[in-house]
Steps between C-alpha positions, in 0.01 A plus 500: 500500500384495877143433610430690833186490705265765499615566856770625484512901405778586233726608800489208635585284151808754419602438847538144487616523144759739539644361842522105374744604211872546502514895495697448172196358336262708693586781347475383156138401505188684497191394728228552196151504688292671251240279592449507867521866437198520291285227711537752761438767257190328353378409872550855623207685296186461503288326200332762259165516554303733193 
């Protein structure tokens, strides 16, 4: 598992992910970012408010 900053978007972290490996090995991983995807989700809408 790989810690990235909150800084970089999830382009940016399969980019550098995907171009450091050996193509061979690059294409037999997946990039699982789950959750950056649903920070940005959850930081994207607006709180409920009754």
């Amino acid at each position: 598992m790989i810690h990235f900053s909150d800084r970089y978007s999830l382009q940016m972290i399969k980019n550098m992910v995907y171009s450091s490996l050996p193509k061979e090995l690059a294409e037999k991983i997946y990039c699982s970012l789950a959750a950056k995807k649903a920070l940005k989700v959850e930081h994207s809408v607006e709180p409920f408010m009754p």
